[in-house]
Each structure stands twice: as C-alpha cells, then as structure tokens.
N, C-alpha and C positions, 0 to 999 in steps of 0.2 A: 226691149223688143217685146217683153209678153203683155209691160204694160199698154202699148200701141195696139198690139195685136184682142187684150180686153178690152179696151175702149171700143176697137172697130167690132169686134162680137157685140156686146152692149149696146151699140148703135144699132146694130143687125136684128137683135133681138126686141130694143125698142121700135123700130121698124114692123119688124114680125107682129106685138101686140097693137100696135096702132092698126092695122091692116084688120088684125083677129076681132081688133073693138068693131072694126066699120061692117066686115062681113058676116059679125057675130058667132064664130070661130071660136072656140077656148084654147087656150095654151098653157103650158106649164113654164114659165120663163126660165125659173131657175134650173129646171133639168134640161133645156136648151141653152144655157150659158154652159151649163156644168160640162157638156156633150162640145161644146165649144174649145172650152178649155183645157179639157181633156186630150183631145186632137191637137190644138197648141202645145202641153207639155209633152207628149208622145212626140212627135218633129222634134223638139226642142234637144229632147233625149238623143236624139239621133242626129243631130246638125251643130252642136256646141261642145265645142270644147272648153274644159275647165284647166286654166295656167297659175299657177302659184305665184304669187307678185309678193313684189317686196315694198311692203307700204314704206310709206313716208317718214315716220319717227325711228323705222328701224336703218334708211339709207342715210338720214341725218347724225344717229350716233355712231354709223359705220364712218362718216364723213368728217367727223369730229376725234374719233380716234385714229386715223388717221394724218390728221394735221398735226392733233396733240404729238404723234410720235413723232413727227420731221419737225417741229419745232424743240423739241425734246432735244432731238440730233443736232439743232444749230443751224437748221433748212427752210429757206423759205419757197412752200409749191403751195402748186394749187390741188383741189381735188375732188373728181366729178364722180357722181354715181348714177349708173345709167340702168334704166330700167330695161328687162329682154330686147324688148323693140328699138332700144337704141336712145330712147328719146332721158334726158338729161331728167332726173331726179330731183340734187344736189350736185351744186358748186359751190366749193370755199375755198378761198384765194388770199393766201394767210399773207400777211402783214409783209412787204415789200419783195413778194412774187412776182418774178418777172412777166411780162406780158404774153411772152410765147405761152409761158404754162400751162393755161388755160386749154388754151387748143390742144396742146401735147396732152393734158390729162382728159381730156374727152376723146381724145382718137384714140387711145392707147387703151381707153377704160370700151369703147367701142370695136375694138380689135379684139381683145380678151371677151367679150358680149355674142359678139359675131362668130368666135371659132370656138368659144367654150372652154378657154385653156392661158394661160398666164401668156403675156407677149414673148418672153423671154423665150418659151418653148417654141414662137414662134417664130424666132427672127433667122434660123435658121434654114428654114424651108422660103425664104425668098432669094435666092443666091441662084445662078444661074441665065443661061442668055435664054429671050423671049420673054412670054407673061408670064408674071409669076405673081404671088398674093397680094407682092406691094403694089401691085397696079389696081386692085380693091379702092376703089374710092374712098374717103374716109379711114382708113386703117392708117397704121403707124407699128410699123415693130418694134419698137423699142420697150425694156424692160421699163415696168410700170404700171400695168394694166393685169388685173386678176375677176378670173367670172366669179359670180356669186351663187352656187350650187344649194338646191333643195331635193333632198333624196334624188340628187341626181341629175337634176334638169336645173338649166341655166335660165335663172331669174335675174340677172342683172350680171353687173361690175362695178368696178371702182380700179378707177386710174388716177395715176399720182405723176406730176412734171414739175421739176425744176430743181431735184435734189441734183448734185454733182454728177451719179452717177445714175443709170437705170437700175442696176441692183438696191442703190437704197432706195426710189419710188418704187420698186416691188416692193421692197421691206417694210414699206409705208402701206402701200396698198393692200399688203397680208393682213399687217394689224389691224388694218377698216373691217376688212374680209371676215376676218377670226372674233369681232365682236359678234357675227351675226348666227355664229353656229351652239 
C-alpha cells in the first residue's frame, strides 16, 4: 500500500516539476515527496494493524511433527495447518489416510483458529435444542484441532483426522503445536 501510495506522490510531484519547468516556478522535490510521505506513514500509523503470522517453515515442521507422532502411534491422518484467517498453510495426508481426513483435519484445525481453544473444550457447548456453535459453517467439534498462540493471540492451528480416536488427533495436534513454542 505505501508502495502505490509513493508512486502516486512521485507522479504527483513529477507533475508538480513539469508545471514548475513551464511556469518557471522553483521547487524543492525531495521536501515535497518527504512531506508526502510523511502524511502517508502518519495514516498508516493510525490505520494498520500489525498481526504476528506463522510463516511457512515454522507450519511445515509443526505439520511434520505431527504426522511423525501418529505414525509413531501406528495412525494413518492427515494434518492441516491454518493460518489466523483460516486459510490452509499445510496439509499432509500420511501414507493410506483415509479420504475424510482431510476435511476432518481442516474443520477441526478451523474450529480451534475460529474460537482460540482446542475442539475438545469445545464440543461441549454445542449440546442443546436451537442454534448452537455447530451450526457455524465450516466448524467440526471434535477433538483434534489445537490454536497456535503467540503471546497470547491466535496465529493459526493445526488439526489432526483419522486417528481412532479425537483424543489421539488432539495428542497429534499438541505435538505439532508444542514444536512451535
């Protein structure tokens, strides 16, 4: 954005001297760019927020220690890591994982992302007649799904589908988790 936003100042400004050439005008460019720019990172300051992400090589080894552990256990899942927004990282879909898994470890790793808290803590707050959290589009309560915490604030998850039980895709999904702290 402040790239777009120097280019159209610098246009602005070359504008400005071509006008200053014809009218024979003096200017000082670079203290009208600087005065530009200046204005720019001031908004900027005040309009952006800054969110801690979990790059790439760190969702990957979180995604690889967890596999290793459910194949460790004799488990074949899949295992997704999703960044804040939801949007998939890494998937690894270990050696004769069933088809569902996949989906089960993105909604589960999406569910944990969404509410900031392992599924398992959540599957008990969907119980009841009328709406309730499972009607959340995309979610899945089942145990499996763990957020990924940076001083606090939820940078991602990692969900784990197709060990026998939800307790061990949690236990899967811890150890992805607990590479990253």
């Amino acid at each position: 954005m402040i790239n777009v936003r120097r280019r159209a100042a610098l246009g602005l400004i070359a504008g400005a001297v071509g006008v200053a050439t014809v009218t024979g005008v003096t200017i000082n460019a670079n203290a009208a760019e600087s005065a530009v720019a200046s204005r720019a990172a001031a908004a900027t300051d005040r309009s952006v927020v800054a969110n801690p992400v979990l790059d790439i090589d760190a969702a990957l080894h979180a995604a690889e220690a967890a596999l290793k552990a459910a194949e460790k256990g004799g488990h074949r899942v899949t295992v997704v890591v999703l960044d804040r927004s939801g949007n998939v990282q890494v998937q690894l879909k270990g050696d004769g994982a069933g088809p569902q898994t996949a989906e089960s470890a993105k909604r589960k790793a999406y569910t944990a992302a969404s509410f900031g808290q392992p599924t398992s803590a959540l599957a008990g707050r969907v119980t009841g007649q009328g709406a309730t959290l499972r009607d959340i589009p995309g979610t899945l309560f089942l145990a499996g799904g763990v957020p990924v915490t940076v001083d606090g604030q939820v940078v991602g998850a990692i969900g784990v589908g197709g060990a026998p039980s939800g307790d061990l895709d949690e236990q899967y999904a811890t150890t992805g988790a607990a590479t990253l702290r």
